[in-house]
VEXNULUM-625518 format. One record per residue (C-alpha): residue number from 0; x, y, z; residue in one letter. Coordinates in pm, 1 decimal. Example, Ala and Ser with C-alpha at 12.3 -4.5 7.8 and 13.67 -1.06 7.14 Angstrom:
BEGIN
<torro pos="0" c1="1230.0" c2="-450.0" c3="780.0" code="A"/>
<torro pos="1" c1="1367.0" c2="-106.0" c3="714.0" code="S"/>
end
This chain:
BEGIN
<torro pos="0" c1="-700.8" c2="412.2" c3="-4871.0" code="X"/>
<torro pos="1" c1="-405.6" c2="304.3" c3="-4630.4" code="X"/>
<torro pos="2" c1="-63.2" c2="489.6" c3="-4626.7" code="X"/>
<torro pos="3" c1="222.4" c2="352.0" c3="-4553.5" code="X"/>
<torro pos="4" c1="479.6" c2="570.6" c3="-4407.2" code="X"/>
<torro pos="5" c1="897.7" c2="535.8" c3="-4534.3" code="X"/>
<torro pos="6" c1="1141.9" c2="526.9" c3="-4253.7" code="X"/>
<torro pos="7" c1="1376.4" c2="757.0" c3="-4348.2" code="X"/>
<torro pos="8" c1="1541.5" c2="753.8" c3="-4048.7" code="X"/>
<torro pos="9" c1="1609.4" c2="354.1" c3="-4096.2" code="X"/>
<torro pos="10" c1="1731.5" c2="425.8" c3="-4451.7" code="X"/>
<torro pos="11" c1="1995.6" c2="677.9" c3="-4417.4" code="X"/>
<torro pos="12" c1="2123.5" c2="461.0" c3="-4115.6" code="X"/>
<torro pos="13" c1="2171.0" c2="154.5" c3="-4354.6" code="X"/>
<torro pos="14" c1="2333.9" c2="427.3" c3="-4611.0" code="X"/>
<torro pos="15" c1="2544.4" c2="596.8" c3="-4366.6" code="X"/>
<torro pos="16" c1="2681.2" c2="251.3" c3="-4287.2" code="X"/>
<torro pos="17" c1="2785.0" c2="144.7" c3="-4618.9" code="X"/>
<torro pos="18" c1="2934.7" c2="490.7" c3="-4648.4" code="X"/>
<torro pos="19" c1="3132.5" c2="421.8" c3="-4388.7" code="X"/>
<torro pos="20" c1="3262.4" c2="105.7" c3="-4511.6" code="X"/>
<torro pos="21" c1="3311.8" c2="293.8" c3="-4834.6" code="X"/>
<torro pos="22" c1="3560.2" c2="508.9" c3="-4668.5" code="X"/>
<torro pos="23" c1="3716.0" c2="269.1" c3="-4504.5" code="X"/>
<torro pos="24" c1="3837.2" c2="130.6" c3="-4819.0" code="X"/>
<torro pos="25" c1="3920.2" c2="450.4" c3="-4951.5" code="X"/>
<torro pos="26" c1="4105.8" c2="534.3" c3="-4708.3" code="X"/>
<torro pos="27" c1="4284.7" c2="184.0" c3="-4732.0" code="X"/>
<torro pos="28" c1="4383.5" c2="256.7" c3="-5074.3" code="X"/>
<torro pos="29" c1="4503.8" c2="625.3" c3="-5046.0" code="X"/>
<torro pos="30" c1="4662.6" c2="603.6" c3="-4741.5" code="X"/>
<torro pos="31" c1="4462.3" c2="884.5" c3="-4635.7" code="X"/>
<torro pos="32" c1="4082.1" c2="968.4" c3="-4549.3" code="X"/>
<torro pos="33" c1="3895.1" c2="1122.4" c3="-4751.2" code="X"/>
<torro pos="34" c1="3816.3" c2="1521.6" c3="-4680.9" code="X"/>
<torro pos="35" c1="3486.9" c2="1745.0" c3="-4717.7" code="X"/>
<torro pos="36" c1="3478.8" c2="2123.1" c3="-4682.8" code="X"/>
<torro pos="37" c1="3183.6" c2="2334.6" c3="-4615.7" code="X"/>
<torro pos="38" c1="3177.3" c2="2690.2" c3="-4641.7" code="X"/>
<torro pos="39" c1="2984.5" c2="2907.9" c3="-4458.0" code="X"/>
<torro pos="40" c1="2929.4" c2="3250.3" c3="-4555.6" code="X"/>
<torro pos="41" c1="2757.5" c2="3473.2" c3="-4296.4" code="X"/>
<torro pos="42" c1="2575.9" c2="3327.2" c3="-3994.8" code="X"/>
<torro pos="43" c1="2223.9" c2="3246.1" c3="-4084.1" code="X"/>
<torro pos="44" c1="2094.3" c2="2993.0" c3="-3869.8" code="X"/>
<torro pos="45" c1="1900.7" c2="2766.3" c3="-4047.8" code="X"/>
<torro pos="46" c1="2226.7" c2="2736.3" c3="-4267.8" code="X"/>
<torro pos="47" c1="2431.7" c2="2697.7" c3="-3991.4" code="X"/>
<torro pos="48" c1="2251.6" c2="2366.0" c3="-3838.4" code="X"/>
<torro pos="49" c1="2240.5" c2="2245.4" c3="-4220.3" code="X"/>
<torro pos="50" c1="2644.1" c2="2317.7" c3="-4172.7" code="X"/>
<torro pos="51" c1="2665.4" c2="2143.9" c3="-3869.7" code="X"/>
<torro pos="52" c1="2453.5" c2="1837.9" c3="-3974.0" code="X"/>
<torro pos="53" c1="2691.3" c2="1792.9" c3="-4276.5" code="X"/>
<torro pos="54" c1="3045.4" c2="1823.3" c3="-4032.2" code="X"/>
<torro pos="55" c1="2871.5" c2="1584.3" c3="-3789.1" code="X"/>
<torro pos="56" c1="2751.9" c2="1328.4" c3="-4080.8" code="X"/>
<torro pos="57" c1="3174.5" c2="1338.0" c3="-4209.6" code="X"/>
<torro pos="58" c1="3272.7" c2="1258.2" c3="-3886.7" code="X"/>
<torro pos="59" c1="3046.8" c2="954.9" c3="-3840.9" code="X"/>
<torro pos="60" c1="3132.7" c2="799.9" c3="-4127.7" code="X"/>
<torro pos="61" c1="3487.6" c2="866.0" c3="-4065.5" code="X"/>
<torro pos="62" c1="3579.5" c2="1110.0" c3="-4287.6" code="X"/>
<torro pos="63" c1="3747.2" c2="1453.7" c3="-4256.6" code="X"/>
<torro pos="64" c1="3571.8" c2="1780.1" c3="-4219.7" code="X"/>
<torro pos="65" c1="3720.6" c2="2109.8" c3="-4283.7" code="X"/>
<torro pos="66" c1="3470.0" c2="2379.7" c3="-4211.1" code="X"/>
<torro pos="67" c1="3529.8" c2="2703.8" c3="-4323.8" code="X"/>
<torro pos="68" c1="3333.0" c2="3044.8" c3="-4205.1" code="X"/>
<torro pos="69" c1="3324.9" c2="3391.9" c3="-4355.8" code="X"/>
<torro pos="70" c1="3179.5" c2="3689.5" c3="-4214.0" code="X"/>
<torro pos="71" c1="2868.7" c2="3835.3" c3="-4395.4" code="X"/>
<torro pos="72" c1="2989.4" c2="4139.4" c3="-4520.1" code="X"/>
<torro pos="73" c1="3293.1" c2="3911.9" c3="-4724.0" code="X"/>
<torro pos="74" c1="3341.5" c2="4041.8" c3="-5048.7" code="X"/>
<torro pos="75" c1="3324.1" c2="3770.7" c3="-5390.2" code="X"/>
<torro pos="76" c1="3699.1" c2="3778.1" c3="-5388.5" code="X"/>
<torro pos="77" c1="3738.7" c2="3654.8" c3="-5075.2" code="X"/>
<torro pos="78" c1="3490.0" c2="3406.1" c3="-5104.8" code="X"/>
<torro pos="79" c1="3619.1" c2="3283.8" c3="-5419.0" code="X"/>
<torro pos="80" c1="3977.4" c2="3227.3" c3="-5259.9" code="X"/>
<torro pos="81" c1="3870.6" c2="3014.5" c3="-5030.5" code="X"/>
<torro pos="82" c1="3688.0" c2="2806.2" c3="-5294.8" code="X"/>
<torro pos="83" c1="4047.5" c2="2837.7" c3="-5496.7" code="X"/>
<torro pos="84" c1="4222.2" c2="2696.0" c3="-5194.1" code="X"/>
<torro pos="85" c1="4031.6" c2="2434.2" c3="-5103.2" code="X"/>
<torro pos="86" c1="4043.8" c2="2306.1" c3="-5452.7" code="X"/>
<torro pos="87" c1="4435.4" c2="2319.4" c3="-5434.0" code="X"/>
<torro pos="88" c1="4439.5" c2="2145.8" c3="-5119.9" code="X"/>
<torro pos="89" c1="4504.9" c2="1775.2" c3="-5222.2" code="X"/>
<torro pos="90" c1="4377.0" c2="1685.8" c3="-4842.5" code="X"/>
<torro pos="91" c1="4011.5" c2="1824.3" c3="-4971.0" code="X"/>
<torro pos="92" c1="3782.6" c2="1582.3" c3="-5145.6" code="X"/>
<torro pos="93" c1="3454.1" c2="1718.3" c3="-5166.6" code="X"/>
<torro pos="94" c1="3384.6" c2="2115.1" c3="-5123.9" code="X"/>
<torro pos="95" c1="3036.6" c2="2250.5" c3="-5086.1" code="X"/>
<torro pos="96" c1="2940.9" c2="2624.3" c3="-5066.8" code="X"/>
<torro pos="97" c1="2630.1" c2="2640.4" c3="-4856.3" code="X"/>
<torro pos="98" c1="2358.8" c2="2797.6" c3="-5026.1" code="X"/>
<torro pos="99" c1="2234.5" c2="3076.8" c3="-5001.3" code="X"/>
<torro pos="100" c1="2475.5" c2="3321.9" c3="-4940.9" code="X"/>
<torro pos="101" c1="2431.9" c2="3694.1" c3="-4855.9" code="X"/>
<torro pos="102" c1="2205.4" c2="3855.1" c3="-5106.8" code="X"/>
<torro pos="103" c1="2544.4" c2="4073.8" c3="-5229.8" code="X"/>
<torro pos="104" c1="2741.4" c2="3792.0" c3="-5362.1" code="X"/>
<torro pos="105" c1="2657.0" c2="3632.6" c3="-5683.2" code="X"/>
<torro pos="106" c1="2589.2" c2="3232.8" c3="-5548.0" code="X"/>
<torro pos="107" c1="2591.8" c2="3044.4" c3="-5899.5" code="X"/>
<torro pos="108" c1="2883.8" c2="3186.0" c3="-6037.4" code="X"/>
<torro pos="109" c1="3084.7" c2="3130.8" c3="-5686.1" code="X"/>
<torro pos="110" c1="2953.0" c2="2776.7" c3="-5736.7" code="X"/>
<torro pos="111" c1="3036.4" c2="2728.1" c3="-6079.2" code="X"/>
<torro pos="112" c1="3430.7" c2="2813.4" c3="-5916.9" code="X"/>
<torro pos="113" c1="3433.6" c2="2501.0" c3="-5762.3" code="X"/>
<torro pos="114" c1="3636.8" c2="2197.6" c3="-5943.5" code="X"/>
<torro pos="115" c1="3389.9" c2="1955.0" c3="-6130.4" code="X"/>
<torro pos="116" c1="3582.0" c2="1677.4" c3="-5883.5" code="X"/>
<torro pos="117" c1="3454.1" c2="1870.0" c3="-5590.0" code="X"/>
<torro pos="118" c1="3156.7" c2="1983.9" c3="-5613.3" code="X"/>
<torro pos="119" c1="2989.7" c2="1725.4" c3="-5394.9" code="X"/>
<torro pos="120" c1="2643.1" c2="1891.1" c3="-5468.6" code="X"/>
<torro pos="121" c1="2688.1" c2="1870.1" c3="-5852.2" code="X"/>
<torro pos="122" c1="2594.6" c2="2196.7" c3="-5973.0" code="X"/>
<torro pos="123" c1="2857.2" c2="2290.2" c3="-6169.9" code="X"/>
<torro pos="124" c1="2750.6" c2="2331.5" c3="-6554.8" code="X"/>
<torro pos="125" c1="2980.2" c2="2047.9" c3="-6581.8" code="X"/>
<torro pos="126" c1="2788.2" c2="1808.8" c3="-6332.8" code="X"/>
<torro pos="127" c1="2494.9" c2="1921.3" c3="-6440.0" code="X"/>
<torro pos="128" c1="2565.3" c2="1909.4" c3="-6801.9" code="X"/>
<torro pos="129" c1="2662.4" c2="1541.6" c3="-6721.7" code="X"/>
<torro pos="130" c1="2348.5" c2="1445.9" c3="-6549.3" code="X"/>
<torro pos="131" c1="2127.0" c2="1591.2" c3="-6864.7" code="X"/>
<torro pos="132" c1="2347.7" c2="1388.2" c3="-7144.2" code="X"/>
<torro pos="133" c1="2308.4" c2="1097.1" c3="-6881.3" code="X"/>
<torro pos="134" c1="2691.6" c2="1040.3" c3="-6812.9" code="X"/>
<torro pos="135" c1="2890.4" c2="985.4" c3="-6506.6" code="X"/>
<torro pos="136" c1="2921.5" c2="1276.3" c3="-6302.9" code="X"/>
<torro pos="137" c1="2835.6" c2="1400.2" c3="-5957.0" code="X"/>
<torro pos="138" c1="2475.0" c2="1425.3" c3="-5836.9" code="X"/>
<torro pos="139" c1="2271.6" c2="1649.1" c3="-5633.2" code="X"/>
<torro pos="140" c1="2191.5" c2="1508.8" c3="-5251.6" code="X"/>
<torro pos="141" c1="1867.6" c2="1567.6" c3="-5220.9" code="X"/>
<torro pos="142" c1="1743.1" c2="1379.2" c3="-5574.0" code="X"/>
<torro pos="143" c1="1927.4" c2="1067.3" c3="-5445.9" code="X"/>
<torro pos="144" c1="1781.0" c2="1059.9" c3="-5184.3" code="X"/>
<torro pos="145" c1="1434.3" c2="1056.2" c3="-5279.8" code="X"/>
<torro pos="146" c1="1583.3" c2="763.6" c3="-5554.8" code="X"/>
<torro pos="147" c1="1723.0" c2="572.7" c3="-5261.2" code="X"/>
<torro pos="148" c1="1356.4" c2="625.5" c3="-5071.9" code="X"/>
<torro pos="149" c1="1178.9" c2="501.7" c3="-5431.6" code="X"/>
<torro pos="150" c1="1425.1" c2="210.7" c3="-5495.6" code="X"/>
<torro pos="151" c1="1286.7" c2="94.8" c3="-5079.4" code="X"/>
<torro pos="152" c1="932.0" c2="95.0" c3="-5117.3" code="X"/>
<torro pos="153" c1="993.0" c2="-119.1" c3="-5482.2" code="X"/>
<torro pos="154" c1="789.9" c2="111.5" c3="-5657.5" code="X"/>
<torro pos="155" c1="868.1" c2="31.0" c3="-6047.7" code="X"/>
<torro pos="156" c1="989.6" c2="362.1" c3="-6217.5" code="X"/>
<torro pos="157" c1="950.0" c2="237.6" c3="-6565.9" code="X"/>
<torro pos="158" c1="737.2" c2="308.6" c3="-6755.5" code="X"/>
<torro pos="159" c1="556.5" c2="507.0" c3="-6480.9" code="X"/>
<torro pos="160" c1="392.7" c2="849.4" c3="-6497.3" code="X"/>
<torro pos="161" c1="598.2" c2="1065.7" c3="-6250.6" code="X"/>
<torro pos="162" c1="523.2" c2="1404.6" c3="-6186.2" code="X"/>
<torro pos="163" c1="762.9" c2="1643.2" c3="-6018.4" code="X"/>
<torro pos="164" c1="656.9" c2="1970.6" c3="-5895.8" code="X"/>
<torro pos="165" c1="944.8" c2="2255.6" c3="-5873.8" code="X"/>
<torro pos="166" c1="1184.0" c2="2331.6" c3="-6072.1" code="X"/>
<torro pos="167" c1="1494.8" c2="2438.8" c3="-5876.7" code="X"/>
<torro pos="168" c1="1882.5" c2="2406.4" c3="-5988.6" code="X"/>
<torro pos="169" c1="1953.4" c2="2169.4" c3="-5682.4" code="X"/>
<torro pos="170" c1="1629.0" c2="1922.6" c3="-5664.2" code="X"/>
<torro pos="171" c1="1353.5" c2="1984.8" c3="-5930.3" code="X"/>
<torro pos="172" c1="1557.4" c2="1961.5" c3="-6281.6" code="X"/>
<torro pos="173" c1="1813.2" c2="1685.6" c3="-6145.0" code="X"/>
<torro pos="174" c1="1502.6" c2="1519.0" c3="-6003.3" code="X"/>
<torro pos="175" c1="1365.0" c2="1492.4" c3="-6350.7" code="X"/>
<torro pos="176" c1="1652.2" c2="1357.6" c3="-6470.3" code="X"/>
<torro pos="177" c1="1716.1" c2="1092.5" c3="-6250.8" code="X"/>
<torro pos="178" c1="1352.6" c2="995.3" c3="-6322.0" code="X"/>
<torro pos="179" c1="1371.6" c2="1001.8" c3="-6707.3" code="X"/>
<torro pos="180" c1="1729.2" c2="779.9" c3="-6692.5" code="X"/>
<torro pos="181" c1="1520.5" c2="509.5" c3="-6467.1" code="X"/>
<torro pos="182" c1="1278.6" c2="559.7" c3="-6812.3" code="X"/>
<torro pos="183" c1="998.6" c2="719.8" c3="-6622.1" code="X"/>
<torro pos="184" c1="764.5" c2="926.7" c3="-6797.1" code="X"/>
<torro pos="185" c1="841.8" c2="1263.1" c3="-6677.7" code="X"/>
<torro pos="186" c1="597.5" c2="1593.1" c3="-6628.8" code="X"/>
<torro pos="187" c1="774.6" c2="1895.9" c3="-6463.6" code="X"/>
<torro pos="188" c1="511.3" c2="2130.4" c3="-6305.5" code="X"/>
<torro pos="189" c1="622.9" c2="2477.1" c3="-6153.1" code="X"/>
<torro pos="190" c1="394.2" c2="2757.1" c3="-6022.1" code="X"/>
<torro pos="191" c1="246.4" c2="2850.3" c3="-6373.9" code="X"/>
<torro pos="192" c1="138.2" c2="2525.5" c3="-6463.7" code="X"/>
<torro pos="193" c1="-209.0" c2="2516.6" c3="-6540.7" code="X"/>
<torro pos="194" c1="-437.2" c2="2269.7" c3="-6346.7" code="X"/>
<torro pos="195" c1="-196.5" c2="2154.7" c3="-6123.9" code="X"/>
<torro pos="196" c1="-448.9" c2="1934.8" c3="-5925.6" code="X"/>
<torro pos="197" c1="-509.5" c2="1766.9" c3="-6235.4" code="X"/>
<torro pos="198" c1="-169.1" c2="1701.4" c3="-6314.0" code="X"/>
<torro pos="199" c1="-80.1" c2="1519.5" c3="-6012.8" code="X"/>
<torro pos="200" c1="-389.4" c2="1359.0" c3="-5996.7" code="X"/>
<torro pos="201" c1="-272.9" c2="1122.3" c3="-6261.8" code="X"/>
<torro pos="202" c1="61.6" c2="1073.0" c3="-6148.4" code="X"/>
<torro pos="203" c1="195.8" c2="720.7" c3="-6076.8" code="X"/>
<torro pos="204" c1="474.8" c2="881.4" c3="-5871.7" code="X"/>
<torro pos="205" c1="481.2" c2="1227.6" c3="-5727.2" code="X"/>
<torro pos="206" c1="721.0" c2="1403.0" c3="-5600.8" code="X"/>
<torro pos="207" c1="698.4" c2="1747.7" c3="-5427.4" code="X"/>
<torro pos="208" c1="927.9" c2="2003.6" c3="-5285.0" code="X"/>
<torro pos="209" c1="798.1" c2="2337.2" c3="-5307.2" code="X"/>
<torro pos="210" c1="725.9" c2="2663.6" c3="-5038.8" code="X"/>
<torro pos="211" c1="492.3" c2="2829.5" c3="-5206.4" code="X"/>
<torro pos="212" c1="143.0" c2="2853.4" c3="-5050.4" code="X"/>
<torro pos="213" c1="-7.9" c2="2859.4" c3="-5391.7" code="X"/>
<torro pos="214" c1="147.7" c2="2500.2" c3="-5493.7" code="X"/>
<torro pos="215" c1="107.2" c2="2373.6" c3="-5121.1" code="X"/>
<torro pos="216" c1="-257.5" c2="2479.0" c3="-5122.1" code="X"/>
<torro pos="217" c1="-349.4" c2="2263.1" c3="-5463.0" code="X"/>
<torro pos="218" c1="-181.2" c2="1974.8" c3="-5305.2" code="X"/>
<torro pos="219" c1="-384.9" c2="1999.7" c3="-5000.3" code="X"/>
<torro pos="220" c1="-701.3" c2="2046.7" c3="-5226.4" code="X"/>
<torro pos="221" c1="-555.3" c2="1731.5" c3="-5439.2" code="X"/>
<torro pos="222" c1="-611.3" c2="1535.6" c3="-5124.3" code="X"/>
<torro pos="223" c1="-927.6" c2="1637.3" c3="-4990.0" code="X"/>
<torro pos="224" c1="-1063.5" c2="1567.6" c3="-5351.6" code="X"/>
<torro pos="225" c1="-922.1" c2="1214.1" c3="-5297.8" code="X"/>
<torro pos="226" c1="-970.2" c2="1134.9" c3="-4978.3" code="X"/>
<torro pos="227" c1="-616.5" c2="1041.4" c3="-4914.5" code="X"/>
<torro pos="228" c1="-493.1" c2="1115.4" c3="-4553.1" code="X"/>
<torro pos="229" c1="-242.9" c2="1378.2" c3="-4531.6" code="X"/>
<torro pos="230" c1="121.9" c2="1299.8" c3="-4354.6" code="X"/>
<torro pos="231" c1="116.4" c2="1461.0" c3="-4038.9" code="X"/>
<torro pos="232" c1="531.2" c2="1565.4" c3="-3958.5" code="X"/>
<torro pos="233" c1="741.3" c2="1684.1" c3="-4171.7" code="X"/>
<torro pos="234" c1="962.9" c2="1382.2" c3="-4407.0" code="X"/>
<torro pos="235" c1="796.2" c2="1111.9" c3="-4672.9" code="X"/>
<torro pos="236" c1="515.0" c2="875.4" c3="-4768.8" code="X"/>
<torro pos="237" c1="439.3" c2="624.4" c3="-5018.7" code="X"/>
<torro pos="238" c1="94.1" c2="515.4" c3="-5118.8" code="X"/>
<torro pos="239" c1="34.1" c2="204.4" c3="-5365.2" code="X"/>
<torro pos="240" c1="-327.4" c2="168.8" c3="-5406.0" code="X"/>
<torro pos="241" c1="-276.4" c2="-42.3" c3="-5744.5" code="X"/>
<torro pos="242" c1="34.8" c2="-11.8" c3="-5746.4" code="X"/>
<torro pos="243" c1="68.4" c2="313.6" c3="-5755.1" code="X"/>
<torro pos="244" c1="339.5" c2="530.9" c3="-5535.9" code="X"/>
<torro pos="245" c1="313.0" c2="870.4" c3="-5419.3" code="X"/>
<torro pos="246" c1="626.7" c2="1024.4" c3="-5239.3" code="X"/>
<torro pos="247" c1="557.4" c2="1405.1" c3="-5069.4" code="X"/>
<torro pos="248" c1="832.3" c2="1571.3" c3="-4957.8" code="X"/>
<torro pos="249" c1="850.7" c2="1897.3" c3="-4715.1" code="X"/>
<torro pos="250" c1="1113.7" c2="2087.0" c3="-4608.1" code="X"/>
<torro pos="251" c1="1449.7" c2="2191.2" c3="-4793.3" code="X"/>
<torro pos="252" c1="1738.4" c2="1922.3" c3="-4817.4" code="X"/>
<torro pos="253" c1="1622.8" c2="1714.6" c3="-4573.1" code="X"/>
<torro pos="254" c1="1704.7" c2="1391.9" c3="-4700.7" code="X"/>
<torro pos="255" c1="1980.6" c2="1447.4" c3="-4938.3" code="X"/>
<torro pos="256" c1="2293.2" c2="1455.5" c3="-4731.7" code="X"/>
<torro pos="257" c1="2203.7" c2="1119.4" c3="-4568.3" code="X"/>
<torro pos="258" c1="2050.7" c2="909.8" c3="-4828.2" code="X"/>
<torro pos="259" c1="2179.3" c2="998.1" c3="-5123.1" code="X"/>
<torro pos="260" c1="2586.2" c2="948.7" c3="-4980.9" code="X"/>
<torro pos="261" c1="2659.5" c2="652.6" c3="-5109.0" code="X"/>
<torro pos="262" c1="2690.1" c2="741.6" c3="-5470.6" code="X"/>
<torro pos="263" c1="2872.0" c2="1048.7" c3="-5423.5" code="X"/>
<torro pos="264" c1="3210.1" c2="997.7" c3="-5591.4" code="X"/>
<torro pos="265" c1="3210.6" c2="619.5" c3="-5772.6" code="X"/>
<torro pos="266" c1="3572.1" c2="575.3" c3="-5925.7" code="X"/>
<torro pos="267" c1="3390.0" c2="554.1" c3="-6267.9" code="X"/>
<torro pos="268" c1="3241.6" c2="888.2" c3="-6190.6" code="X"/>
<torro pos="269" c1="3570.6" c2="1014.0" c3="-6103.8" code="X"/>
<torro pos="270" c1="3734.7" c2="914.0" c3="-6384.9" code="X"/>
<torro pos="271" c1="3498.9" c2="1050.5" c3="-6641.0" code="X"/>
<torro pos="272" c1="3484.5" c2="1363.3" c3="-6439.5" code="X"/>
<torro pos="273" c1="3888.2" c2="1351.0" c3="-6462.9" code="X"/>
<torro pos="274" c1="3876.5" c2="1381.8" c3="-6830.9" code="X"/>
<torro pos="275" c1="3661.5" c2="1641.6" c3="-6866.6" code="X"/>
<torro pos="276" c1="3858.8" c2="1828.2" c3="-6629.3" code="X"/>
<torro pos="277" c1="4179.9" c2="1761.0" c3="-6785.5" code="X"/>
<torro pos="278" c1="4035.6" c2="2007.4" c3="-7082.0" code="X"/>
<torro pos="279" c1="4154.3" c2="2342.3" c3="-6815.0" code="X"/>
<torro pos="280" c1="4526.1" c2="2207.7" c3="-6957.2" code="X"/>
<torro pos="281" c1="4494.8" c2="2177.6" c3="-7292.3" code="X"/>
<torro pos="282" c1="4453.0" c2="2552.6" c3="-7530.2" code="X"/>
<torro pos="283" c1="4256.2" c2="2481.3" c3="-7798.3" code="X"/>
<torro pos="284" c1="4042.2" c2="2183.4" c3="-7710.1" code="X"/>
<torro pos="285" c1="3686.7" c2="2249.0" c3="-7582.0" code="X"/>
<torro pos="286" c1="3621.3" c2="1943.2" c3="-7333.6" code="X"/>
<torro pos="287" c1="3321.4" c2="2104.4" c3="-7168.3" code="X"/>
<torro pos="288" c1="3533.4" c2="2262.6" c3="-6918.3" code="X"/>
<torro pos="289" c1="3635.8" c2="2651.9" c3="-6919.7" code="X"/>
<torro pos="290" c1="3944.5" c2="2796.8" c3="-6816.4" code="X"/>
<torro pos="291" c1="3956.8" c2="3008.7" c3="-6532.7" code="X"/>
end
């Protein structure tokens, strides 16, 4: 049974390129470029190259990066003015708070500070409230990009049994729901789901990004059973025997911030985000968004 191996590499070039065009028009029409700020609280390294990646990837596309750094001993109200700021700051497009932060700061609800129009990694209740009621609003990275890598190898989503494995805030739930809007049949599995070998045995599409040697072990078991070669580095691969498609993913984030880009912040999605927002100024009117 041949594999074919995706070329993610090829794929986020071709995305970062129509990004770029993107923001050239953007800036065309608001006189301005567009701005993204990352902030970076403490100085753990693996989020620090993440950090880096993501000021790098702004530049090369030609937008603006603001990068903001906090010691690791800063307290939640210092944090959370620099979220405040940056959403005041009309120069600021996009903010993202890299996650995690240091284990004494509470990361969701510092998230959940973050305007619904700027939180680039949509998981705000709002943006994620959007994506389960299947309206406009902004999306996870990393689930894009694994759509983006699915839309390449032509794989037809509906209709299809697709099985996810993890559940996380930022890939596993918004995964599912990406799948289920392209009318997959969707099975979430997690690490007390019972026969998990079986599970994604029958899967048309597969899609795993877990760390937990339990989970990683059944998928390695999965393929001995089957005979199907395992990927060697780190990244994806399809596999269509009968049309079938399996995409394995490893590592944290690793596609998202490249691949997924493009349909970051539509004007539709902007607009309908707008409205929503527009709820902080009017008392008495519950438009899904809380007052702060």
């Amino acid at each position: 049974m041949s594999a074919k191996i995706i070329d993610g590499k090829a794929i986020a070039a071709r995305v970062r390129a129509e990004v770029a065009s993107e923001v050239e028009q953007f800036t065309q029409r608001a006189g301005k470029p567009p701005g993204l700020a990352t902030v970076l609280v403490g100085d753990d390294p693996a989020s620090a190259v993440y950090v880096s990646g993501k000021q790098r990837a702004s530049l090369e596309v030609g937008m603006v990066p603001f990068d903001r750094r906090l010691p690791a001993d800063a307290s939640f109200e210092q944090v959370a003015a620099e979220i405040e700021r940056l959403n005041a700051d009309e120069t600021v497009n996009g903010v993202l708070l890299q996650l995690p932060v240091p284990a004494h700061l509470d990361g969701p609800a510092l998230t959940e500070m973050i305007h619904p129009l700027k939180d680039v990694d949509g998981l705000t209740p709002i943006n994620a409230g959007l994506l389960s009621l299947g309206r406009p609003g902004m999306r996870p990275a990393t689930p894009l990009g694994v759509m983006e890598l699915l839309a390449d190898t032509g794989v037809e989503l509906e209709g299809a049994e697709a099985v996810v494995v993890g559940r996380s805030n930022l890939f596993g739930k918004p995964m599912a729901q990406l799948l289920l809007a392209e009318n997959a049949t969707v099975t979430t599995c997690h690490s007390r789901t019972h026969d998990l070998r079986e599970v994604c045995a029958r899967a048309d599409v597969l899609i795993a990004a877990v760390d937990r040697a339990g989970l990683r072990e059944a998928r390695r078991g999965r393929h001995r059973r089957r005979h199907e070669p395992a990927h060697p580095r780190a990244g994806g691969q399809h596999e269509r025997p009968g049309g079938r498609c399996r995409l394995h993913l490893r590592g944290r984030d690793r596609l998202g911030d490249h691949a997924g880009a493009r349909r970051r912040r539509p004007d539709d999605d902007r607009a309908a985000l707008a409205q929503h927002a527009a709820g902080r100024a009017a008392p008495g009117k519950d438009r899904g968004v809380a007052s702060r």
